[in-house]
N, C-alpha and C positions, 0 to 999 in steps of 0.2 A: 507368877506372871511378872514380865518387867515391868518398871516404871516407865511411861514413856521418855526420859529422860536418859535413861538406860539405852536403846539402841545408839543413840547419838553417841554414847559416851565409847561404847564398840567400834562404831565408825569411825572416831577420833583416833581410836588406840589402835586399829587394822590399817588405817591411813600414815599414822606414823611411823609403824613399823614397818610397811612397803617401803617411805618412803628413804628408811634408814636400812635397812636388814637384805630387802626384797629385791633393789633395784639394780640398774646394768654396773653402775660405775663398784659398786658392795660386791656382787656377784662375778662380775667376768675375774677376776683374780682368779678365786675357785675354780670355778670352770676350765682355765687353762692349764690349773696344776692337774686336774684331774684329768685331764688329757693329757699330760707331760705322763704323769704316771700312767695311763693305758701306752702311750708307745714307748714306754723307757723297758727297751729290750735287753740292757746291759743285767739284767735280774730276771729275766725270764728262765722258767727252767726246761722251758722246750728247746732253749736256744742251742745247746750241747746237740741234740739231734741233727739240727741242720747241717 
């Protein structure tokens, strides 16, 4: 069982790491590459069929 002191401490540590790991300004970077890399058709191996 936790201590009650223990949830808060979860809270604290789930909060922080949103507010550093989770959030738009951490995230959209990633997001874009990983979208650069879904349309970067210069590597695609279908491309030769076209």
């Amino acid at each position: 069982m936790l201590s009650p002191a223990e949830p808060d401490a979860m809270g604290a540590r789930g909060r922080a790491a949103f507010e550093t790991k989770y959030n738009w300004k951490a995230m959209e970077p990633r997001l874009l590459d990983s979208y650069r890399d879904l349309l970067d058709t210069t590597s695609s191996p279908d491309r030769d069929r076209l």
